[in-house]
C-alpha positions as CSV (number, residue, x, y, z in Angstrom):
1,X,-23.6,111.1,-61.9
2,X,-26.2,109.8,-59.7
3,X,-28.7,111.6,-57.4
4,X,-30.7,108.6,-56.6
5,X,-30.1,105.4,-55.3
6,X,-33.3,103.4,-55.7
7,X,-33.5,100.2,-53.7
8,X,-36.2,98.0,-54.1
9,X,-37.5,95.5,-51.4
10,X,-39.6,92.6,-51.0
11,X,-39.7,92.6,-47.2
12,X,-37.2,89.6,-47.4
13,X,-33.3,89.9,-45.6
14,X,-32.1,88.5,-48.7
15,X,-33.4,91.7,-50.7
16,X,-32.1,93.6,-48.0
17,X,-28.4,92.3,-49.0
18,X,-28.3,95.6,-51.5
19,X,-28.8,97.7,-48.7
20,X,-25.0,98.1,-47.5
21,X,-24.0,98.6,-51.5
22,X,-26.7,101.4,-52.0
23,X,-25.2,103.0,-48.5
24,X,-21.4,102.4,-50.2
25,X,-22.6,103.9,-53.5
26,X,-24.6,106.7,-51.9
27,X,-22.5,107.9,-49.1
28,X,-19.5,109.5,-51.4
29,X,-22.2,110.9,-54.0
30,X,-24.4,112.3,-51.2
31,X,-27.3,111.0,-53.5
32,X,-29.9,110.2,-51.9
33,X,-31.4,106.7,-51.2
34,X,-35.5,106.1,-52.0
35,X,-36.5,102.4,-50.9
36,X,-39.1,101.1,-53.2
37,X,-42.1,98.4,-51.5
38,X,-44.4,96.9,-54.6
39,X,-47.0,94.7,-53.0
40,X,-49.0,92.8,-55.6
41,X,-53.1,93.2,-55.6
42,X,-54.4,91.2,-53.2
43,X,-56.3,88.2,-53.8
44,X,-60.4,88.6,-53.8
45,X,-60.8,85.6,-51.3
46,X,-58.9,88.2,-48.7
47,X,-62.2,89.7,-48.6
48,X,-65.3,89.1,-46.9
49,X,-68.4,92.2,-47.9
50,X,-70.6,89.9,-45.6
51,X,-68.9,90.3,-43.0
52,X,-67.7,94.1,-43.4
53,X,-64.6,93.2,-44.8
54,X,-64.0,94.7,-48.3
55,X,-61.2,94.9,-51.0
56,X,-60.0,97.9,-50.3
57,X,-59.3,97.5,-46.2
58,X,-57.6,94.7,-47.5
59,X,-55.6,96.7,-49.5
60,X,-54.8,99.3,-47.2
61,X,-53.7,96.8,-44.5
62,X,-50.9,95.2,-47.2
63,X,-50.1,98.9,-47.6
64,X,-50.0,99.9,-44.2
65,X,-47.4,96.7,-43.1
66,X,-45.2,97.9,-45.8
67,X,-44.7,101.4,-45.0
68,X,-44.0,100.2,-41.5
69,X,-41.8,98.1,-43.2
70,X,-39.7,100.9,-45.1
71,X,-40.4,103.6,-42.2
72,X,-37.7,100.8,-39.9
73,X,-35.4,101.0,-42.5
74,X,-35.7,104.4,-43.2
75,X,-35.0,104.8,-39.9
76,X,-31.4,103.3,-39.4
77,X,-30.6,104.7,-42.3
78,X,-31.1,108.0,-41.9
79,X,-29.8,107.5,-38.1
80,X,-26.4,106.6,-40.2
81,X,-26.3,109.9,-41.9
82,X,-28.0,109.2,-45.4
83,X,-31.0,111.4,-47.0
84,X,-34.0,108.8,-47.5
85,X,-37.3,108.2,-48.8
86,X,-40.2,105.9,-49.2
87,X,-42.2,105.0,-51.6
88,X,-44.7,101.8,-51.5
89,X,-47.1,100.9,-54.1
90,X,-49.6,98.4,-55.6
91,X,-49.3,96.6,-58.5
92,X,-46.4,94.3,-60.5
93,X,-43.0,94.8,-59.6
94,X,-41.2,94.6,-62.4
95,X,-43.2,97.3,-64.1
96,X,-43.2,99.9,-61.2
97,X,-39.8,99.8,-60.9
98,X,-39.2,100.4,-64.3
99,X,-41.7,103.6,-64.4
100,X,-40.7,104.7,-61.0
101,X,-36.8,104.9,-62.4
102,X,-38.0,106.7,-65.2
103,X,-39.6,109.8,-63.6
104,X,-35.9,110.7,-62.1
105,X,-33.0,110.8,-64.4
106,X,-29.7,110.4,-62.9
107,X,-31.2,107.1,-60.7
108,X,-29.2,103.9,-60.0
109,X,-31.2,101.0,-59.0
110,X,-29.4,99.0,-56.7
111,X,-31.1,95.5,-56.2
112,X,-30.2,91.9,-55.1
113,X,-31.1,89.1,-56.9
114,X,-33.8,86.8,-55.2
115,X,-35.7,86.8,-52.4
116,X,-38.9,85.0,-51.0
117,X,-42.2,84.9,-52.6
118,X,-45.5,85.1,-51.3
119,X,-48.5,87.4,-51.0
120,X,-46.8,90.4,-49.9
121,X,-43.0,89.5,-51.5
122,X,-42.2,88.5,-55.1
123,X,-39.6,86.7,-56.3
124,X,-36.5,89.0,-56.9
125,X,-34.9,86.8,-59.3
126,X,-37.7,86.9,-61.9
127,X,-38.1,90.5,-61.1
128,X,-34.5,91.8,-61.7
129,X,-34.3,89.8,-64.8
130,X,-37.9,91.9,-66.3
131,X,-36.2,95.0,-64.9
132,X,-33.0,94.5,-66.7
133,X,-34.8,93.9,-69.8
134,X,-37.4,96.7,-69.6
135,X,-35.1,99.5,-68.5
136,X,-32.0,101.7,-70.1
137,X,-31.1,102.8,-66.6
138,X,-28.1,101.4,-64.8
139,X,-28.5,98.8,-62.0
140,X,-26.2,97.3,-59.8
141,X,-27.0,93.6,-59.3
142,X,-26.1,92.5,-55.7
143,X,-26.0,88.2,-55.8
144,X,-27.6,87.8,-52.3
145,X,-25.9,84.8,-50.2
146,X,-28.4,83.3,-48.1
147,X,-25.4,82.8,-45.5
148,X,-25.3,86.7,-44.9
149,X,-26.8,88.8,-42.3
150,X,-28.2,91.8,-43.9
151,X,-26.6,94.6,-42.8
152,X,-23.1,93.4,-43.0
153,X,-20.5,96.2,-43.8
154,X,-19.4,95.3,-47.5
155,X,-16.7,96.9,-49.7
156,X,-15.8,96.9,-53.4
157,X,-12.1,96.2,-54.4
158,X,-12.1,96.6,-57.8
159,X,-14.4,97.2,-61.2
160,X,-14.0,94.2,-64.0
161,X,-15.8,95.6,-67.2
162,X,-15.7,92.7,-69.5
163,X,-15.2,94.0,-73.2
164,X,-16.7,92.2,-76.6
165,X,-15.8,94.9,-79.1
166,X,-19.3,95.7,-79.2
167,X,-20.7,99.3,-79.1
168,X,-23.5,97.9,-76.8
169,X,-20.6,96.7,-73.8
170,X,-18.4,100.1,-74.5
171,X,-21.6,101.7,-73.1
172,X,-20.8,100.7,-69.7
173,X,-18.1,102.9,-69.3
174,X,-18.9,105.9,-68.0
175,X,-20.9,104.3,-65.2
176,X,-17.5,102.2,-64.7
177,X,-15.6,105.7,-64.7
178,X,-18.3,107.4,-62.7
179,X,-18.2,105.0,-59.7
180,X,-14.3,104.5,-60.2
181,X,-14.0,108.2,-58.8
182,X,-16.4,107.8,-56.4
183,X,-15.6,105.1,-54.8
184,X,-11.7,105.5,-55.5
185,X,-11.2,102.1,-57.0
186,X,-9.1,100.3,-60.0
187,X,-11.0,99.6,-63.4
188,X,-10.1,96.6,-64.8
189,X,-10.5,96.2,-68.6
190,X,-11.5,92.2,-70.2
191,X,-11.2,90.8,-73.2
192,X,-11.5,87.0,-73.5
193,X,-10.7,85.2,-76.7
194,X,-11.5,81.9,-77.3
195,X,-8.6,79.1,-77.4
196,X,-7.0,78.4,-81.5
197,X,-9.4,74.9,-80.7
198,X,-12.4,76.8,-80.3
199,X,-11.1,79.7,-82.9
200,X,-10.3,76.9,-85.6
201,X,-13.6,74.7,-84.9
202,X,-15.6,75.5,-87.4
203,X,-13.3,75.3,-89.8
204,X,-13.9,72.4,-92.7
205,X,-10.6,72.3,-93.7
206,X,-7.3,72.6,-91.5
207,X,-5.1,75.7,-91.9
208,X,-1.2,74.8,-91.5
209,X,-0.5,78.6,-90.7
210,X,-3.2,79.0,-87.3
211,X,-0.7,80.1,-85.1
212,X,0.2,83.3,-86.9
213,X,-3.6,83.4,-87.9
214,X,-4.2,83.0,-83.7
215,X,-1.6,85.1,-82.8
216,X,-2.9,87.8,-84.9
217,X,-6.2,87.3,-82.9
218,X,-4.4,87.9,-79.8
219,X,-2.5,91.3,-80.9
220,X,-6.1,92.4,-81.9
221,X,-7.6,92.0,-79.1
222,X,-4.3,93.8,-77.1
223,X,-4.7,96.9,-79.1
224,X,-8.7,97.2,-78.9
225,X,-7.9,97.1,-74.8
226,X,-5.3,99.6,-75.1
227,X,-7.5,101.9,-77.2
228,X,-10.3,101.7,-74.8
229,X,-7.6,101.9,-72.0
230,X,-6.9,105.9,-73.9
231,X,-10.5,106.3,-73.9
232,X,-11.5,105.3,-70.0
233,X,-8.3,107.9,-69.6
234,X,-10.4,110.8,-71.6
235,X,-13.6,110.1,-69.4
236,X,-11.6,111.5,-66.2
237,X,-9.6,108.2,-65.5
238,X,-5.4,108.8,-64.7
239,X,-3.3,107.1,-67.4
240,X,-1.5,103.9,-66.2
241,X,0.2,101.3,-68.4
242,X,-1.7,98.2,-69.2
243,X,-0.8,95.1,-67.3
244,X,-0.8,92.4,-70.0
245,X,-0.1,88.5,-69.3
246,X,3.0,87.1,-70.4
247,X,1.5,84.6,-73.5
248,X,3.2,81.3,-73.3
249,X,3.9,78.7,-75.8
250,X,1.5,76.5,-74.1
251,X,-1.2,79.0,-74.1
252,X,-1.4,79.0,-77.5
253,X,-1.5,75.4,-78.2
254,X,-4.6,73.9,-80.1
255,X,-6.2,72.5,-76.4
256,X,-5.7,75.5,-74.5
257,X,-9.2,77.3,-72.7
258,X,-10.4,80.4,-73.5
259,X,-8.3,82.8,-71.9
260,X,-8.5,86.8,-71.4
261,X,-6.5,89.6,-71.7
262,X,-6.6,92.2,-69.0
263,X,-5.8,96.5,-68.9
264,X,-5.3,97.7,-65.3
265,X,-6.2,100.9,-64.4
266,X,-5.9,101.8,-60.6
């Protein structure tokens, strides 16, 4: 499970939005929480050698602001009962956070998705789409609402885990299972399947028998949930019976949307 929460900030409230999850996530775990500042390099015309002002006071200043920065919010957080620390850094985001994750196993990164840009702040969209790409670790994605205070109490109500049939999206699982018993909460299992329209589309020729064919889709895509329903149960998860929606006539029609089916666990 996880010992380390790692929460990077831009300095932004927006990027602060993951700081109630991390404190949700962290709090039943006792992991502890490590706040992450990445200032990029400064630019040169920052500095002025004729006038004793050099690269490298430059640099220290940027670094200075940000420790202040994470030393407040160390602060309230460790006034709240949590085990924190700092950590602020020069260089490109993306790639420190990737390389600052790795030197801990068992580390969450818990991150929002945008925030402001500038100088001292990069853009948090561009940056948790690099780190998604560049890492293996897990991350919770917060989407920040520009509406909301920071700071705001937040709660989880439930875990979706949307299902292809893919190794690749089984591998979420444990981390579903692991934060299920943490944080006492339901998994939900998805699997969408498209409509017989979409199904049949690329077909050149029309098949007289797609509603069997569509139907058979359907009871696939029942018993892959209920074997990954037994499987969840194995990882530490209570068995419960699946919760399935009653198929209509009308749901199978040629024009109907994708639809999903669903296996509760709670």
């Amino acid at each position: 499970m996880y010992k380390r929460i790692l929460v990077p900030l831009d300095g932004s409230e927006t990027a602060e939005q993951a700081l109630p999850y991390a404190q949700l996530v962290a709090r039943p775990l006792l992991a502890k929480i490590e706040l992450l500042r990445v200032f990029s390099t400064p630019p040169s015309e920052l500095s002025d050698p004729a006038r004793g002002v050099y690269m490298d006071q430059v640099s220290d200043t940027f670094k200075n602001l940000a420790e202040d920065y994470l030393n407040e919010k160390a602060a309230n957080l460790k006034e709240a009962g949590f085990s924190v620390a700092t950590n602020v850094l020069e260089g490109d985001a993306a790639s420190i956070i990737v390389d600052e994750t790795e030197k801990q196993p068992e580390t969450l990164i818990v991150m929002s998705t945008h925030g402001r840009s500038g100088i001292t702040r990069w853009t948090m969209g561009s940056v948790t789409d690099k780190v998604i790409r560049a890492t293996g670790y897990p991350i919770l994605i917060i989407h920040s609402k520009s509406a909301e205070p920071a700071g705001q109490e937040v709660e989880i109500k439930d875990i979706i885990v949307p299902l292809d049939g893919s190794p690749m999206a089984e591998q979420v699982l444990p981390h579903a299972v692991s934060l299920s018993k943490a944080l006492r909460l339901g998994i939900t299992l998805l699997r969408c399947i498209p409509s017989a329209a979409e199904y049949f589309s690329y077909m050149d020729y029309p098949l007289p028998n797609y509603d069997e064919l569509y139907q058979q889709v359907e009871e696939d895509a029942k018993q892959y949930l209920e074997k990954m329903r037994v499987e969840v149960s194995g990882l530490g998860r209570p068995e419960y019976k699946p919760i399935w929606p009653t198929v209509t006539p009308l749901e199978r029609s040629m024009t109907t949307p994708t639809k999903c089916r669903i296996a509760q666990l709670q």
